[in-house]
C-alpha positions in Angstrom: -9.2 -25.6 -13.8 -8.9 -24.5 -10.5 -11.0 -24.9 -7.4 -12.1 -22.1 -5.0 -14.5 -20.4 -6.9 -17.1 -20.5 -5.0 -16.5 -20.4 -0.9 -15.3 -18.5 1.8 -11.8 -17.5 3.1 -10.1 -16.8 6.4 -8.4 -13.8 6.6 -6.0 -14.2 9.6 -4.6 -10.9 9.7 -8.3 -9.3 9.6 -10.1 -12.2 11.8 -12.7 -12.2 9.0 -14.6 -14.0 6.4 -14.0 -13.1 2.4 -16.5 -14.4 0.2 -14.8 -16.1 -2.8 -17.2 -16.0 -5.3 -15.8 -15.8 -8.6 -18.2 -16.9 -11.2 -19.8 -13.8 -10.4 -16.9 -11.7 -12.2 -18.4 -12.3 -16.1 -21.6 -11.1 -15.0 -23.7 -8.6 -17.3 -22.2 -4.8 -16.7 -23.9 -2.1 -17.6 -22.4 0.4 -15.1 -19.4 3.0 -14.9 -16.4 2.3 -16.5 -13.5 4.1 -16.0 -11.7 6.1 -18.7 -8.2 5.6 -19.9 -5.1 7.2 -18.2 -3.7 10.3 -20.2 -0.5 8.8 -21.9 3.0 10.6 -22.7 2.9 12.6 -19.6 5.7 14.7 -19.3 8.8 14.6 -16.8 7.6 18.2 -15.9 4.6 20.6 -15.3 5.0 23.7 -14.8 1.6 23.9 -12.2 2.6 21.0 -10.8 2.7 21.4 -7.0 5.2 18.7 -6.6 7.5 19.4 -9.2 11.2 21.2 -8.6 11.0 24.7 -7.8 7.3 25.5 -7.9 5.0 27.0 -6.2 2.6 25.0 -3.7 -0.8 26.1 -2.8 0.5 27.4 0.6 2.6 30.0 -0.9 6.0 28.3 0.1 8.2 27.5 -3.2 9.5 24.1 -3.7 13.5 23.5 -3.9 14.9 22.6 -7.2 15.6 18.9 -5.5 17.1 15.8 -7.0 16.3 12.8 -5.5 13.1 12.0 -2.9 11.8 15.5 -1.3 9.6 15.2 2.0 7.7 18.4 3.0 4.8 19.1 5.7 1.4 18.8 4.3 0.1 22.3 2.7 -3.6 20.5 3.8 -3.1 18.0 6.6 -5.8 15.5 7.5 -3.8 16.0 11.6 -1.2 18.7 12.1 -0.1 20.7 15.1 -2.3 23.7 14.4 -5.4 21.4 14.5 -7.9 23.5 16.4 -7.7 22.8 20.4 -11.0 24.9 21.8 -13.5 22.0 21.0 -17.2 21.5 21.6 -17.6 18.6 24.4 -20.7 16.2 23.1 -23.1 14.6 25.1 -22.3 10.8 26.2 -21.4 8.5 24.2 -19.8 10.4 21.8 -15.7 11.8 22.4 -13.9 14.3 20.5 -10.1 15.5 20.8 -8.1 17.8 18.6 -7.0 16.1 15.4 -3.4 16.5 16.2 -0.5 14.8 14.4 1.9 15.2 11.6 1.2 15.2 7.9 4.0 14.6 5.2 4.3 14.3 1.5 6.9 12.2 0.2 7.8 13.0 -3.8 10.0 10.1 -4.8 11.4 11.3 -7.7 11.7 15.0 -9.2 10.4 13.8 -12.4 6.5 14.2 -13.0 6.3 11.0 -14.8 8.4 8.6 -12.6 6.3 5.9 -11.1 8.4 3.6 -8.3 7.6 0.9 -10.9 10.1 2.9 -14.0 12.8 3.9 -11.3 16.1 2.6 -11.5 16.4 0.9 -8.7 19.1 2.9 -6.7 16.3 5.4 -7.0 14.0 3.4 -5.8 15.9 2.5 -2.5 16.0 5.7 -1.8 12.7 5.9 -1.1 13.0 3.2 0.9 15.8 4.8 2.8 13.5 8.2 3.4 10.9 6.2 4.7 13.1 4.4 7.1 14.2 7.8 7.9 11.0 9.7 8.3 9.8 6.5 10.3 12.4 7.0 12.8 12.5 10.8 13.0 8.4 10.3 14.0 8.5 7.2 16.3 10.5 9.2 18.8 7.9 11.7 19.7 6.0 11.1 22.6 2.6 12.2 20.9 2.5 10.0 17.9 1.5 6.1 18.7 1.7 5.3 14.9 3.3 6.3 11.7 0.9 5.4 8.6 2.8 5.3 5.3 1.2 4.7 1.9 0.9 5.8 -1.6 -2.2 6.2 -3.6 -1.7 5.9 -7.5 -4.1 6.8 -10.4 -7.2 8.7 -10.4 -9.0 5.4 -10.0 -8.3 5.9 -6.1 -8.5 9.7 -6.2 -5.5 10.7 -6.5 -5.5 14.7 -6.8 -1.8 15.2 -8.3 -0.3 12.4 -10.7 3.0 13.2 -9.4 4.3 10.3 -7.9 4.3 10.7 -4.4 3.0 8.9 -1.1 2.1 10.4 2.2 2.6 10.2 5.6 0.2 10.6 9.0 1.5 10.5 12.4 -1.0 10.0 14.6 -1.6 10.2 18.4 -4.0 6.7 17.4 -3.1 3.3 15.5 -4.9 3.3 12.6 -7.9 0.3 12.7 -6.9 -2.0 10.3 -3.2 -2.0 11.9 -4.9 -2.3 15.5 -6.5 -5.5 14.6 -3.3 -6.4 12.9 -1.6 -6.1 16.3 -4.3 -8.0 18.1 -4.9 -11.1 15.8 -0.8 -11.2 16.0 -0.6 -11.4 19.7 -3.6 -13.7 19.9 -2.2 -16.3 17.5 1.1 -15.8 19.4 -0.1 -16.5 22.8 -2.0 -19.7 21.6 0.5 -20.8 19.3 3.5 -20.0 20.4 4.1 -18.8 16.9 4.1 -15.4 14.9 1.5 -15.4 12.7 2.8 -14.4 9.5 5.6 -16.2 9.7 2.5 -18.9 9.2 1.5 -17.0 6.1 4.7 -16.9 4.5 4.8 -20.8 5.2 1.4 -21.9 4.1 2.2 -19.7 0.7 5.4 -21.0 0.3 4.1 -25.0 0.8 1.1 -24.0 -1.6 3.5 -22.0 -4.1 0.7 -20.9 -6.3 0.5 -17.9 -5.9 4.1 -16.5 -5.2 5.1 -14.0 -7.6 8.5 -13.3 -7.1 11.1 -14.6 -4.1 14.7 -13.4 -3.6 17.1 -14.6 -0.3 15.1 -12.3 2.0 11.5 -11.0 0.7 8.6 -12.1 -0.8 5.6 -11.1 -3.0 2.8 -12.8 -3.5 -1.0 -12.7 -4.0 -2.6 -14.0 -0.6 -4.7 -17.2 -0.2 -7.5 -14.4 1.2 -7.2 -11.4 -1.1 -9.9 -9.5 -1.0 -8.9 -7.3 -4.4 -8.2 -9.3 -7.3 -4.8 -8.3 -7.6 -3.8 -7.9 -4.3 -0.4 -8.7 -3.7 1.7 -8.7 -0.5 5.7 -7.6 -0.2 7.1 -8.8 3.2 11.0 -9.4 3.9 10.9 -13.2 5.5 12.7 -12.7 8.6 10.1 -10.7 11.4 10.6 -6.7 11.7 7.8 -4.7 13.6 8.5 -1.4 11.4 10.5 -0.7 8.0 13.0 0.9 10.3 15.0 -2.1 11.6 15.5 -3.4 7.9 19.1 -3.9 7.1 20.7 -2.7 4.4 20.5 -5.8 2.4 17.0 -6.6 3.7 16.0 -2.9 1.8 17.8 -4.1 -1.3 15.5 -6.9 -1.3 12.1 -5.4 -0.4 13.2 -2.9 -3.2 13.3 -5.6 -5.9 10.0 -7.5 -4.9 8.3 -4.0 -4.6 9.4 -3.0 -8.3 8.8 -6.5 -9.5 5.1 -6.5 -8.3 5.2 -2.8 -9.7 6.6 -3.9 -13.3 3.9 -6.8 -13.5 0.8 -4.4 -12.7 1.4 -2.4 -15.8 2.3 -5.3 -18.0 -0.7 -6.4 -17.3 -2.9 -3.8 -19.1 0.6 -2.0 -20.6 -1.0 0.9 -18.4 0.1 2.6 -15.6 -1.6 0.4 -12.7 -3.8 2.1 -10.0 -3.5 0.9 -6.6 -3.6 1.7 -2.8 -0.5 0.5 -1.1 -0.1 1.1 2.6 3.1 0.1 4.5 1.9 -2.0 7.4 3.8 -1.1 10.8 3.5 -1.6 14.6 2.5 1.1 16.7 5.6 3.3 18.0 5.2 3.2 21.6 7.2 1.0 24.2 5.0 -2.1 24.0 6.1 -5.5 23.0 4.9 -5.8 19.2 7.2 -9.0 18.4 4.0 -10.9 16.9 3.7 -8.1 14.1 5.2 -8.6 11.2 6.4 -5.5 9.3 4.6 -6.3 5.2 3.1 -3.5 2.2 0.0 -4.4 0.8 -1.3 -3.2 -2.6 -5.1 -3.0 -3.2 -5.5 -1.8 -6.9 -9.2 -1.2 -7.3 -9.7 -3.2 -10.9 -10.9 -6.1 -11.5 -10.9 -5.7 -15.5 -9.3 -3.2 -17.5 -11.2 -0.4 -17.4 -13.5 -1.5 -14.3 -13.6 -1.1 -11.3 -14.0 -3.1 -7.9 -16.8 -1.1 -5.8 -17.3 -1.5 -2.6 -20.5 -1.5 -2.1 -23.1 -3.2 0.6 -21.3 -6.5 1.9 -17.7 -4.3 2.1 -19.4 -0.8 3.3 -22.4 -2.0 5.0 -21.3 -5.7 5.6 -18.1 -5.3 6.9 -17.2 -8.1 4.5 -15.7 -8.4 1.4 -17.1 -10.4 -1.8 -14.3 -10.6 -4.2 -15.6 -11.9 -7.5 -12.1 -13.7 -8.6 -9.6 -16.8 -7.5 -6.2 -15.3 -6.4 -4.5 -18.6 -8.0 -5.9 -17.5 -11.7 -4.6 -13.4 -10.4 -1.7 -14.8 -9.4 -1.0 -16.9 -12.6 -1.7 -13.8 -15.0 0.5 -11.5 -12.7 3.2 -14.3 -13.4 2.8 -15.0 -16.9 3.5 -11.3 -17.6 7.0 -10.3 -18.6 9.2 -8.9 -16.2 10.4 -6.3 -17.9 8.2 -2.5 -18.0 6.2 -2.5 -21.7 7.2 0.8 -21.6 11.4 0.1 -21.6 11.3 -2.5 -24.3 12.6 -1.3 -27.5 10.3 -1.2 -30.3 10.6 -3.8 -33.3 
């Protein structure tokens, strides 16, 4: 039915080669499997970490908050106690203090609120915090970029099921974002023409595998996914951060989001696990007009149950094999319904 199972795909944004090779994705299994998600989990636990008015793990007590709630990480990956006395190594290698800032972002108070079941006032406000936490960080001199994302279900390691996302400014742009900048200003400079702008375009003429499209943002499973439910969330006009959004703009990034969000679980009728990462320009004073502000959702499954390892052409390679066509993802994200399996009322 459709064509594309079998070849290899440019990924602009990446400058790399995916390996389409679908016929692969029925082959005999006989490995892991990953257990079902605990259901009926409750709006609150009382040795939860995150929830309202308990206790974290570095002694400080959480408030009894309402909304989203953004503390400093009790174990940060970079923080400004990151040890400064450092042992100098021998050429080639470098080392520098891990310095930075580390945040958590809880999004809801409720335990068992997933951005995909908020209401979706809620949800903006999520939206809003970022744009706010985004700013707050930007302006200090020592951070060059502000990493946002959210990692969801114990399929990605997630250590607390709360739904929350973090946050890591860094004195360093994160790799996948550096390229990002680079293949943006490349194509620019020879084109003339921002690059994703080019995306949104070539999806748009293809149409196949646009999930959902409202007057200023899109979603859609890209022509070079390398998961097999990949799916981007970009607002069409260009923004280099989440920051310079307007307020109508958010409204519709919301909606896309939760869409996107509403058709992972329908899929299984599970909550869906996934990566998403919020993909933003570096903060300092350089021109960055070629990026293209967009989230990006990578759920590890490529069946119910199974999961998509990376293994040697992704960890050794460098390169990923996915073993499914994003038209046929994109179809079965569309043909599920819109509304969450979980707010339908029972017959």
């Amino acid at each position: 039915m459709f064509e594309g199972r079998w070849e290899q795909r440019w990924h602009p944004l990446r400058e790399e080669w995916v390996i389409i090779a679908a016929h692969r994705q029925d082959r005999p299994w006989t490995g892991e499997t990953l257990g079902d998600e605990p259901a009926g989990v409750p709006d609150f636990v009382a040795d939860c970490y995150l929830c309202p008015g308990n206790l974290r793990s570095s002694g400080q007590r959480n408030p009894r908050y309402e909304s989203t709630f953004v503390f400093d990480n009790d174990h940060p990956c970079v923080g400004p106690d990151a040890p400064t006395n450092l042992s100098i190594p021998a050429e080639p290698y470098r080392v520098r203090p891990a310095t930075g800032v580390s945040r958590v972002v809880c999004f809801s108070p409720r335990h068992d609120l997933t951005l995909a079941e908020m209401e979706s006032m809620a949800a903006q406000e999520v939206m809003g915090t970022w744009q706010k936490e985004f700013r707050d960080l930007a302006r200090r001199p020592d951070v060059a970029h502000v990493l946002m994302f959210e990692n969801k279900g114990k399929a990605v390691g997630v250590s607390n099921p709360h739904p929350h996302g973090q946050i890591y400014a860094t004195d360093f742009v994160f790799k996948t974002i550096a390229n990002e900048v680079a293949a943006s200003a490349r194509y620019r400079a020879n084109s003339g023409r921002i690059l994703f702008v080019g995306i949104l375009e070539a999806e748009a003429a293809d149409g196949r595998r646009i999930l959902y499209e409202n007057d200023t943002a899109v979603a859609f499973v890209p022509y070079f996914a390398r998961y097999a439910y990949e799916v981007i969330v970009a607002p069409k006009r260009t923004h280099p951060s989440i920051a310079s959004l307007s307020d109508a703009e958010v409204v519709d990034f919301t909606a896309a989001l939760q869409h996107v969000l509403v058709k992972f679980d329908n899929l299984w009728r599970m909550s869906f696990p996934y990566v998403m990462l919020l993909h933003q320009a570096p903060t300092d004073e350089n021109d960055y007009g070629a990026f293209h502000f967009h989230a990006e959702f990578h759920p590890p499954l490529r069946k119910p149950n199974l999961l998509k390892y990376l293994a040697g052409p992704e960890v050794g390679g460098g390169n990923f094999l996915s073993d499914t066509v994003p038209e046929e993802k994109a179809a079965e994200l569309r043909a599920v319904p819109d509304v969450h399996y979980r707010h339908v009322p029972e017959r």
